[in-house]
N, C-alpha and C positions, 0 to 999 in steps of 0.2 A: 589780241594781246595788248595788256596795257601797255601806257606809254613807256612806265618806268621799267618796265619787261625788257622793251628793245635794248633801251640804256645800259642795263646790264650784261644782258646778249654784247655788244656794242665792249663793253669793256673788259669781258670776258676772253672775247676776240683778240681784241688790245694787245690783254697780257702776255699770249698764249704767244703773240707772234717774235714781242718786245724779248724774247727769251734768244733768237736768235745771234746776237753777238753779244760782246764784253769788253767795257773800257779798260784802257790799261791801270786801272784800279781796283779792278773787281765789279764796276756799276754793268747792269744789263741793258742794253742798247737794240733799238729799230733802225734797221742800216737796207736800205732799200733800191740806193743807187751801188755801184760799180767804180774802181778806185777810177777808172780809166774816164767816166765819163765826169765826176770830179775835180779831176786835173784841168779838162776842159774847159770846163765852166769857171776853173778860176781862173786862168789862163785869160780867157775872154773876157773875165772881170777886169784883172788887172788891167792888161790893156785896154781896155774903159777908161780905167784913172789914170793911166798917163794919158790918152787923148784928153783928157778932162779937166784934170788939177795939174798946173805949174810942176816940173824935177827941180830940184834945187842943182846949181851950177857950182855952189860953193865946193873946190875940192876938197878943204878941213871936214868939211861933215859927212860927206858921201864916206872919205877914207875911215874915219872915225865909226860911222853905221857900219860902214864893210865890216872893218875890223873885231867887232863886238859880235856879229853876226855868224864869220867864219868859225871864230871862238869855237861856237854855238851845237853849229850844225854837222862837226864830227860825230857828235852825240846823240844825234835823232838816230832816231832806231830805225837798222835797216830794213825796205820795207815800204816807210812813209813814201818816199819819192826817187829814184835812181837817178833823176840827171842834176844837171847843175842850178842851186838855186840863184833866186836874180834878187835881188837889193836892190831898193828905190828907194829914197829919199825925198819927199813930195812938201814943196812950200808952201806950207797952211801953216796957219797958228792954232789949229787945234791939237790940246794933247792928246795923242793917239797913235796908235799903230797897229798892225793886223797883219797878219798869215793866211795866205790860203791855198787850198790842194794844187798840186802844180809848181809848189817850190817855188811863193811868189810872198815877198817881204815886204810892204811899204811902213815907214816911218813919218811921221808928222816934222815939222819942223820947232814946233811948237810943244814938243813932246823934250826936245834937249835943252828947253829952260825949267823942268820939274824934273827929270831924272836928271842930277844934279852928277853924274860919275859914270862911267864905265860899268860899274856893278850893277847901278839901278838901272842903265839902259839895258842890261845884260835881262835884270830881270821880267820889264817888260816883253821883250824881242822875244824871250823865251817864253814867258806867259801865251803869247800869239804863238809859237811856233808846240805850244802844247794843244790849243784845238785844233790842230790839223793833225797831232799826234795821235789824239784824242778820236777824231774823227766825229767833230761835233758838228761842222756843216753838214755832213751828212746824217747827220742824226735829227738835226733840227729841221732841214728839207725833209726828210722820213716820217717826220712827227707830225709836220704840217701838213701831208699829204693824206695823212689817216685822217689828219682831224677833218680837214675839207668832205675828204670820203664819207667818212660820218655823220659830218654835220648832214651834207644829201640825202643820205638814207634815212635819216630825221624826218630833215623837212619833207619826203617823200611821203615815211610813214603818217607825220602829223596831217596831211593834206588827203591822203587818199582814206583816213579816219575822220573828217572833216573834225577835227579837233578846233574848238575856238581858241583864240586868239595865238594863233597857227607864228605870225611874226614875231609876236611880245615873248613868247617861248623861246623862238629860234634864239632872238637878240641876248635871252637871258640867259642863254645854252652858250654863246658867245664868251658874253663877260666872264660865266663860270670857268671854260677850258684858260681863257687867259688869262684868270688869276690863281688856278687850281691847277693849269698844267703847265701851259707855256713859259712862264714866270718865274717859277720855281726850278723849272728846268733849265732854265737859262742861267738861272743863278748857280744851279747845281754846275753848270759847262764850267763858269767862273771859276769855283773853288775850284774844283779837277786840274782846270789848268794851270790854277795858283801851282797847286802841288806838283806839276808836273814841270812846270818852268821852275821851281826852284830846285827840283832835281838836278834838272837839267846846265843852269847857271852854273852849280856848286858843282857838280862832276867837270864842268869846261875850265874852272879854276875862278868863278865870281865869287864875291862872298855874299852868302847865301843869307846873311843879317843886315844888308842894305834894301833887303825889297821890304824889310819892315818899315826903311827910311825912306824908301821912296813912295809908301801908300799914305805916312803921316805928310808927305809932300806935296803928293796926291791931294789930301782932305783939303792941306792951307789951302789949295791952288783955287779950291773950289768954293773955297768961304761959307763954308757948308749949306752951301745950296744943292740940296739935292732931293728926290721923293725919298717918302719911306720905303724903310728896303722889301718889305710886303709888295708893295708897287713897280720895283724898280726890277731889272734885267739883271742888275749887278749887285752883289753882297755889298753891306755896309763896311767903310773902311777899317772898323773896328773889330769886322766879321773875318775879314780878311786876314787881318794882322794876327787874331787868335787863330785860322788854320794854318798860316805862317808860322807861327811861332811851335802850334803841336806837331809841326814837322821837320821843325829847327833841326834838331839832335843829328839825324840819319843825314839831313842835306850838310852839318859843319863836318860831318865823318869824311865825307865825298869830296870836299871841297879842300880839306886837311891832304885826304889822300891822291889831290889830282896831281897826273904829272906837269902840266902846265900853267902859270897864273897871265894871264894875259896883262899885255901892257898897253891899252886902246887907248889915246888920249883925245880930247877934243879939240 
C-alpha cells in the first residue's frame, strides 16, 4: 500500500472515532480519558504550582479573586466537578490565569494590572473556567495521543517499506499535524471558551461588554508583540473581540436578566 494510502486509512480512522463526544457548542470531540482520572491529574498539577511559584499573602487580592470567582462558579454546569473549588492566587507578574479539572483556579498576580475591574477579571476567570467546561484538557491530551499513535504506525510503515528519506518525511509529517491540526485546534479551545466564559460572566451578573475591554487591554499590554495568528495557539485580539461581540446580544439578555450583580472590589 502506498504511502499516502495509510494516511488516509490513518484519517479515516481519525474521524470515525472523533464522533464520539460533543462540546457544549455543538463541536465533535476525541475524549479518551475518564473525568475522574482528570481531576487527578490537575489536582497533581496544581499542587505542583503551589510547591513551585510563590501564593500571594496579600489579603486585598486573595478576597477580591475569591470574590469574582464564587460569583462564577454557581453557574458551571452541574456535572463539571461536585466538590468545592480552590482559588490560588500566585505571585508572578505574568498576565495569566487557568483552570483545571479538579476544581483548581490559579490567577497571576500580574493578570490584576490588565483586567482593569471586577468584570474584566470576571471574564478571564471565566474564559479558564470554560476549558474545563469545555473539556478541552481532555481533548487535547486525546489528540495528542492519537497523533503520537500515528505518527508510530508511520514511521513503522515508512521503515519496514524502506521508504528513503524515512526522517525528513517523519519531520515533515510533524510540522504538518502542528500547523494543520494542533494549532488550529487550539485556537478553535480559545474561541469556545471565549463564548462560553462570556456566558458564563453575563448569567453571574458581569457585564459581558468589558471582556471586549479587557482583550483591547490585553493587545496595549502586549505592544503588539506577538506571532501571527496562523502560528500562534491563541486567536488574534481582533479575532476575539469579533467572536465577542457576535455573541454580545444573548450574553447582555443574561446579564440584564441576572438575579444578582456582584460587588467584588479590589
Amino acid at each position: 500500500m502506498k504511502f499516502s494510502a495509510y494516511v488516509m486509512a490513518m484519517t479515516l480512522a481519525a474521524s470515525a472515532v472523533v464522533g464520539c463526544a460533543t462540546s457544549p457548542t455543538g463541536r465533535n470531540q476525541l475524549l479518551l480519558f475518564s473525568s475522574s482520572q482528570l481531576d487527578e491529574m490537575g489536582a497533581q498539577a496544581f499542587d505542583g504550582m503551589k510547591s513551585e511559584t510563590p501564593v500571594s499573602k496579600q489579603p486585598a487580592q486573595n478576597q477580591y479573586v475569591q470574590c469574582v470567582a464564587d460569583a462564577l462558579l454557581p453557574y458551571v454546569p452541574a456535572g463539571v466537578y461536585s466538590g468545592d473549588w480552590e482559588v490560588v492566587v500566585f505571585n508572578d507578574e505574568q498576565v495569566n490565569a487557568f483552570a483545571l479539572p479538579g476544581g483548581k483556579i490559579g490567577v497571576y498576580t500580574g493578570l490584576l494590572n490588565v483586567a482593569t475591574n471586577e468584570h474584566q477579571l470576571a471574564a478571564v476567570i471565566g474564559h479558564e473556567i470554560g476549558h474545563v467546561i469545555a473539556q478541552h484538557g481532555n481533548e487535547r491530551m486525546s489528540q495528542s495521543t492519537l497523533i503520537q499513535t500515528g505518527s508510530q504506525v508511520v514511521n513503522q510503515v515508512l521503515a519496514s517499506n524502506q521508504v528513503p528519506y524515512n526522517a525528513e518525511i517523519m519531520g515533515a509529517l510533524g510540522v504538518g499535524l502542528q500547523l494543520g491540526v494542533q494549532l488550529p485546534f487550539s485556537r478553535s479551545h480559545e474561541s469556545e471558551a471565549d463564548v462560553i466564559g462570556l456566558q458564563l460572566m453575563a448569567k453571574a451578573g458581569f457585564d459581558p461588554r468589558q471582556s471586549v475591554a479587557l482583550w483591547r487591554n490585553m493587545e496595549a499590554a502586549s505592544g503588539g508583540d506577538r506571532p501571527m495568528e496562523i502560528l500562534s495557539t491563541h486567536p488574534a485580539p481582533d479575532s476575539r473581540i469579533n467572536n465577542l461581540q457576535a455573541n454580545m446580544d444573548a450574553a447582555l439578555a443574561d446579564y440584564q436578566a441576572a438575579p444578582n450583580k456582584p460587588a467584588c472590589r479590589p
